[in-house]
Jmol script that loads the backbone (N, CA, C; Angstrom):
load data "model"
ATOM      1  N   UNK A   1      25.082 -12.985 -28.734  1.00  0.00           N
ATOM      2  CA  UNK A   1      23.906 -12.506 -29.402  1.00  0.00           C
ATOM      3  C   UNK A   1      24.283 -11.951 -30.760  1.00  0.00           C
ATOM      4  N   UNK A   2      24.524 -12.736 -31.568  1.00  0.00           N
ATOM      5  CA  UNK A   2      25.062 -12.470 -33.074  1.00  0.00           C
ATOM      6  C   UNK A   2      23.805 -11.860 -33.846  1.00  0.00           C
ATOM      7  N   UNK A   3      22.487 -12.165 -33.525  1.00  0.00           N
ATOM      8  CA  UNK A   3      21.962 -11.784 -34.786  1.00  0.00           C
ATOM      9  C   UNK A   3      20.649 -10.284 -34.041  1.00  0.00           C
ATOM     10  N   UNK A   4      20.869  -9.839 -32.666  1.00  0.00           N
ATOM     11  CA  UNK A   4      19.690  -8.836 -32.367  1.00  0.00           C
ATOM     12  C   UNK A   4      20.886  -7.835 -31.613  1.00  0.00           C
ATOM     13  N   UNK A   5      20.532  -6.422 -31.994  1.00  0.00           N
ATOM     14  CA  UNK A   5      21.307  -4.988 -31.334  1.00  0.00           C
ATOM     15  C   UNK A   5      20.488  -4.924 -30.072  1.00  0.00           C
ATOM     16  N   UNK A   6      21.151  -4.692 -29.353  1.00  0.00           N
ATOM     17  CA  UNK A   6      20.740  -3.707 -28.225  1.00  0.00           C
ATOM     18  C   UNK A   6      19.798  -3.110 -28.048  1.00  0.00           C
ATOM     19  N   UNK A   7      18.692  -2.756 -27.335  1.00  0.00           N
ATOM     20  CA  UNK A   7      17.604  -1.799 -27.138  1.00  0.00           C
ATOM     21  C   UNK A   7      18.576  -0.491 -26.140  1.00  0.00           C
ATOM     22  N   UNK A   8      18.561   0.836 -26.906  1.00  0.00           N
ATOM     23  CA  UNK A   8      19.279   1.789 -25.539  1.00  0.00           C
ATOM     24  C   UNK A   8      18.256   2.120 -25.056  1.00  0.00           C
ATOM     25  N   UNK A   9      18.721   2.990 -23.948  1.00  0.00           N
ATOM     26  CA  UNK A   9      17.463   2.805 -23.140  1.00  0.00           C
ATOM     27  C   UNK A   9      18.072   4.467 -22.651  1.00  0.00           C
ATOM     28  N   UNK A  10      15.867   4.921 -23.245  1.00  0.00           N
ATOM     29  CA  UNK A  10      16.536   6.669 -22.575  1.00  0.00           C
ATOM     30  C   UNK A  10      16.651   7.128 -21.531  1.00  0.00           C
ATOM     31  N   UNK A  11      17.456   8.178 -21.068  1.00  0.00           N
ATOM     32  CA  UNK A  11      18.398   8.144 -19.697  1.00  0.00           C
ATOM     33  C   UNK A  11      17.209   9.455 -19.444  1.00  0.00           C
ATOM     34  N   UNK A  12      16.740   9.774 -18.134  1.00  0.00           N
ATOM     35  CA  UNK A  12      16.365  10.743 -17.340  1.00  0.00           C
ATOM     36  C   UNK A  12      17.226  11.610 -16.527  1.00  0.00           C
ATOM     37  N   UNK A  13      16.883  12.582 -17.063  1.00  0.00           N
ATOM     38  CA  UNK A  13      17.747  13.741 -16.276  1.00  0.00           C
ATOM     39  C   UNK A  13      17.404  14.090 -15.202  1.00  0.00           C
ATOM     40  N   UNK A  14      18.423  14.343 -14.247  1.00  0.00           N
ATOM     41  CA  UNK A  14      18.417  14.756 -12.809  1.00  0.00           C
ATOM     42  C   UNK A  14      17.958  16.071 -13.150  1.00  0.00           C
ATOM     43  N   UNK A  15      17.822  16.873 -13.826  1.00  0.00           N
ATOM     44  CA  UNK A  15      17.843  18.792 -13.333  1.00  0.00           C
ATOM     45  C   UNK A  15      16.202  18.690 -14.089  1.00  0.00           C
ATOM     46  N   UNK A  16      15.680  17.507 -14.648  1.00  0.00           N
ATOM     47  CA  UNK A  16      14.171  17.615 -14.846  1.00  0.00           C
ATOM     48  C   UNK A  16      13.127  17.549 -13.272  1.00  0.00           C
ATOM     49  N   UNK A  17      14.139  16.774 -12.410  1.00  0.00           N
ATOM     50  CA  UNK A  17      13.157  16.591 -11.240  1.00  0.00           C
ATOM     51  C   UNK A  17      13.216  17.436 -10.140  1.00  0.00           C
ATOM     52  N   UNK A  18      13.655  18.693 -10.443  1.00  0.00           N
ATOM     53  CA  UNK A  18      14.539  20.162  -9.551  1.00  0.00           C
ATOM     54  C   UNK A  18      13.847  21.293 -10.339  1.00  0.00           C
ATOM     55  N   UNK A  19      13.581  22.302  -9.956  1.00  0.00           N
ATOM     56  CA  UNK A  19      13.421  23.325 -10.457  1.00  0.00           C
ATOM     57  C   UNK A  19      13.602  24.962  -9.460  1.00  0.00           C
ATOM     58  N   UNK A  20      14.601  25.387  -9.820  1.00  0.00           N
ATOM     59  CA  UNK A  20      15.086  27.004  -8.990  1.00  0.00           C
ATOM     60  C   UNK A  20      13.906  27.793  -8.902  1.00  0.00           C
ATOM     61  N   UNK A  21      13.769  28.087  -7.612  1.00  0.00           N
ATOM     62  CA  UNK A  21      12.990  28.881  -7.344  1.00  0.00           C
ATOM     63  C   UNK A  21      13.743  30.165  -6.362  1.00  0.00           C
ATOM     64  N   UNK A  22      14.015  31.672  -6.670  1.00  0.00           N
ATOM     65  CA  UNK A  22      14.996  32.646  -6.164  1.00  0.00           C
ATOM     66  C   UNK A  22      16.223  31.906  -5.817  1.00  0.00           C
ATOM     67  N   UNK A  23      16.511  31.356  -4.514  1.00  0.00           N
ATOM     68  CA  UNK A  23      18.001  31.200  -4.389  1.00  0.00           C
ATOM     69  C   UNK A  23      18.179  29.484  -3.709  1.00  0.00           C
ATOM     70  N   UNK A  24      16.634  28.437  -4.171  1.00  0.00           N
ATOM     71  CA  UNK A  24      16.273  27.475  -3.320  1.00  0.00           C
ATOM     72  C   UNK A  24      16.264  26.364  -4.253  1.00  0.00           C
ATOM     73  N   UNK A  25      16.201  25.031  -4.208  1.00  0.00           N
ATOM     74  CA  UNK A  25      16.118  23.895  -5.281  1.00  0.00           C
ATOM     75  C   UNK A  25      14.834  23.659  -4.820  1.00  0.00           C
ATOM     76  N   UNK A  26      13.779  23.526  -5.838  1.00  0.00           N
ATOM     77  CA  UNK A  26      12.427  22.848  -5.144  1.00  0.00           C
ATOM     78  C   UNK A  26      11.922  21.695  -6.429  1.00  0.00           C
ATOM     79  N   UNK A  27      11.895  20.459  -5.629  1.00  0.00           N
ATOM     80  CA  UNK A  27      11.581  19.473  -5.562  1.00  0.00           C
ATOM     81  C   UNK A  27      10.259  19.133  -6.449  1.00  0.00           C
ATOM     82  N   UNK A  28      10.149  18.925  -7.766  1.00  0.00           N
ATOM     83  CA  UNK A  28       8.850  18.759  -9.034  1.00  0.00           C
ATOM     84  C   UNK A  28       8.387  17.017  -8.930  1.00  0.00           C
ATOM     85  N   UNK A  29       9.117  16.521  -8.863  1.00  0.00           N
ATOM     86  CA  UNK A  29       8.325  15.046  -8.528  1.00  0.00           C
ATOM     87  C   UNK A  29       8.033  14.401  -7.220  1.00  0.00           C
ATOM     88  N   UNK A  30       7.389  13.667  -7.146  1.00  0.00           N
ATOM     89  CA  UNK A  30       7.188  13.384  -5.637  1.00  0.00           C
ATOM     90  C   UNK A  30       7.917  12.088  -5.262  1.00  0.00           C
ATOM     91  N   UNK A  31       8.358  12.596  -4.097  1.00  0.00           N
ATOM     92  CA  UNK A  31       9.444  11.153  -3.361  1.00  0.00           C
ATOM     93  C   UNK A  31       8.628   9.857  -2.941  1.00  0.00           C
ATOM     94  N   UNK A  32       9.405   8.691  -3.344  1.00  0.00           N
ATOM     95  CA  UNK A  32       8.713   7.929  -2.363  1.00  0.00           C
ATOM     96  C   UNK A  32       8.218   7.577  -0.819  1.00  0.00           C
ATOM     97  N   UNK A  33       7.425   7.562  -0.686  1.00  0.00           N
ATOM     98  CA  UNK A  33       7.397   7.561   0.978  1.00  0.00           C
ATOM     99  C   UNK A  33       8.221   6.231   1.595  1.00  0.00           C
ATOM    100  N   UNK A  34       8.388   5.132   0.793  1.00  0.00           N
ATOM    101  CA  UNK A  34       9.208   3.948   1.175  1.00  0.00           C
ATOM    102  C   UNK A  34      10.383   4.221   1.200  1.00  0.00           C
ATOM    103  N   UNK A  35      11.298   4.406   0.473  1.00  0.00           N
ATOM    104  CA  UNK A  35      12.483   4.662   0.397  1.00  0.00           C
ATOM    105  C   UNK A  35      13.273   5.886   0.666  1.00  0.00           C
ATOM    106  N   UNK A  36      12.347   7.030   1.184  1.00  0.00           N
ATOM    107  CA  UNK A  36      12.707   8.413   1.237  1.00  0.00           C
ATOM    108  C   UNK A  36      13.158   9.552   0.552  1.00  0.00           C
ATOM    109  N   UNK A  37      13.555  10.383   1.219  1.00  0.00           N
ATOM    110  CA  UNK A  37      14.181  11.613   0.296  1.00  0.00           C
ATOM    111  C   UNK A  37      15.141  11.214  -0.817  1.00  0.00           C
ATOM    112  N   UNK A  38      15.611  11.608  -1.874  1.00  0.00           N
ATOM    113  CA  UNK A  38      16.683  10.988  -2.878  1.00  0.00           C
ATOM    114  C   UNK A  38      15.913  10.321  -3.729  1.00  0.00           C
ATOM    115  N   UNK A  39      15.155   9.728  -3.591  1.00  0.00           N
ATOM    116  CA  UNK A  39      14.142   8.595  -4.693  1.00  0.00           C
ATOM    117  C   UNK A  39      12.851   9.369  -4.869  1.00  0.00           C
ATOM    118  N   UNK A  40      13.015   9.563  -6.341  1.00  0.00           N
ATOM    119  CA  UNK A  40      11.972  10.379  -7.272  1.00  0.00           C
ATOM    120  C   UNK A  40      10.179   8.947  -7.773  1.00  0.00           C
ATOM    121  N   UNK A  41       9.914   9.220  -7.937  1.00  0.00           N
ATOM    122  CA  UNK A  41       8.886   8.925  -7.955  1.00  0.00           C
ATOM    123  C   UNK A  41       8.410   8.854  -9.816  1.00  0.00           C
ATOM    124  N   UNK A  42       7.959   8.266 -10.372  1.00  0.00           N
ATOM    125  CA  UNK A  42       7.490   8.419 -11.830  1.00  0.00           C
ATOM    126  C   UNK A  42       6.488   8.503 -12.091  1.00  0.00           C
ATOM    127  N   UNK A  43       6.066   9.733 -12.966  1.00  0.00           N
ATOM    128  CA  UNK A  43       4.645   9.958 -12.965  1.00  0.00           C
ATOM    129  C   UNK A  43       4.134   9.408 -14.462  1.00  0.00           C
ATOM    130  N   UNK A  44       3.014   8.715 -14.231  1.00  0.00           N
ATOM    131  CA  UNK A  44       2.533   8.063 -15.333  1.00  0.00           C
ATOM    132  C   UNK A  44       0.939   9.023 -15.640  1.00  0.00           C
ATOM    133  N   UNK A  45      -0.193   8.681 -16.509  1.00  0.00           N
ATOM    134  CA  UNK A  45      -1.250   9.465 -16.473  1.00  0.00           C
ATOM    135  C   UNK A  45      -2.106   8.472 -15.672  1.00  0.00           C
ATOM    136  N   UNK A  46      -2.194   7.498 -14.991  1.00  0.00           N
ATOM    137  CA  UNK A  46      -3.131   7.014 -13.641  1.00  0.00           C
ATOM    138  C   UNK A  46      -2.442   6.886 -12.513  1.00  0.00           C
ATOM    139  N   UNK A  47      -1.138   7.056 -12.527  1.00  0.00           N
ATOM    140  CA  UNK A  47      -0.481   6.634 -11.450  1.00  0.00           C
ATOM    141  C   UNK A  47       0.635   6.751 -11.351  1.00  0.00           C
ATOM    142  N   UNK A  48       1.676   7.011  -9.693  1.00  0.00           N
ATOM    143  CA  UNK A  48       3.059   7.029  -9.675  1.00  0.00           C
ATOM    144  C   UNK A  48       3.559   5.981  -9.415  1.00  0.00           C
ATOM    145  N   UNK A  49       5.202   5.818  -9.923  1.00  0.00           N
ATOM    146  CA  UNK A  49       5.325   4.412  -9.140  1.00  0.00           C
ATOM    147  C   UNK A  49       7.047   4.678  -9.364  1.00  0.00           C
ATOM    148  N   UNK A  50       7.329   3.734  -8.320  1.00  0.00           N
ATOM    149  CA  UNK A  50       8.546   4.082  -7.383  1.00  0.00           C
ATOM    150  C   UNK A  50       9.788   2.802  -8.641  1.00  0.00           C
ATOM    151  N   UNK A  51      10.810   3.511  -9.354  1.00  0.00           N
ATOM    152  CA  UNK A  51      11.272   2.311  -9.437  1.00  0.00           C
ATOM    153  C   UNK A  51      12.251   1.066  -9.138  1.00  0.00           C
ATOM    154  N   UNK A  52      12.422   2.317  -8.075  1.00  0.00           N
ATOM    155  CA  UNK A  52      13.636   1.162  -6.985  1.00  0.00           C
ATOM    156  C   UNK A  52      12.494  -0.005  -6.333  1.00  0.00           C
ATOM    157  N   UNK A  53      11.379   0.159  -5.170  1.00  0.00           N
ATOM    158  CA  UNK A  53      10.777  -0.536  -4.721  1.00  0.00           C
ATOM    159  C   UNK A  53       9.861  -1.225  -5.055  1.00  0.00           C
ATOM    160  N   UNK A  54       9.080  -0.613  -5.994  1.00  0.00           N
ATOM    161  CA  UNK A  54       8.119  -0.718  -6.860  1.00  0.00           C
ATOM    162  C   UNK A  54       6.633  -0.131  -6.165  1.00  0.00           C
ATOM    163  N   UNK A  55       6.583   0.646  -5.053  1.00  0.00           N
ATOM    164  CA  UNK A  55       5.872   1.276  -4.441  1.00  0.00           C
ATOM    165  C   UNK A  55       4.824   2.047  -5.548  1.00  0.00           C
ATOM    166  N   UNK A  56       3.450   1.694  -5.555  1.00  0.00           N
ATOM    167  CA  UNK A  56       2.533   2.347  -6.210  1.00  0.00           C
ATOM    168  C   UNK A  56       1.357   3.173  -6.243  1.00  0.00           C
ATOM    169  N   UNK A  57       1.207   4.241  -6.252  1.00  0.00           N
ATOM    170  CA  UNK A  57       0.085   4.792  -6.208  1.00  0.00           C
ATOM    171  C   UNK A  57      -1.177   5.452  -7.322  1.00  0.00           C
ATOM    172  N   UNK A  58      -2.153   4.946  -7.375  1.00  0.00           N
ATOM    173  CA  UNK A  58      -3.374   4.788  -8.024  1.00  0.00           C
ATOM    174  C   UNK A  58      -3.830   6.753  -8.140  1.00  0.00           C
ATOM    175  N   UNK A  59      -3.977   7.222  -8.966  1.00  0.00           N
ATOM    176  CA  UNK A  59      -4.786   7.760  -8.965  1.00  0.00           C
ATOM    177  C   UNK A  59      -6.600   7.762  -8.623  1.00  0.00           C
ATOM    178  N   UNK A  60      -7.042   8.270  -8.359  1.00  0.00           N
ATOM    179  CA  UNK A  60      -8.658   8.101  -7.808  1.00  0.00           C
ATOM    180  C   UNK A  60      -9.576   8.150  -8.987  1.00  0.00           C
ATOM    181  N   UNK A  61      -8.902   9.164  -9.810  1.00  0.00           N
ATOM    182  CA  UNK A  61     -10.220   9.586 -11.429  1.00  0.00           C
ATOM    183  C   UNK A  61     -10.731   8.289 -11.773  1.00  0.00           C
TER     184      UNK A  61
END
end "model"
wireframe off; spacefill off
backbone 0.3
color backbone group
């Protein structure tokens, strides 16, 4: 590919989807229900969606 660069691609931080609460880690995005605990969920403004599985959920508004 001599004549086009790279697109980088921005990285998401793990300590955005955690937040300390007294002496506990609590959990700010929601997991997928397909794939389980460990897999964060992406929140868009109509909808979440999973991007390992591609599991999706619709908002109702």
């Amino acid at each position: 590919m001599a004549g086009k660069a790279a697109a980088k691609k921005a990285s998401v931080k793990k300590s955005s989807a955690y937040k300390v609460e007294g002496d506990k880690l609590v959990r700010v995005k929601p997991v997928c229900p397909k794939c389980g605990p460990g897999v964060f969920m992406a929140v868009h403004k109509d909808r979440k969606a999973c991007g390992r599985c591609g599991y999706t959920e619709f908002d109702k508004n």
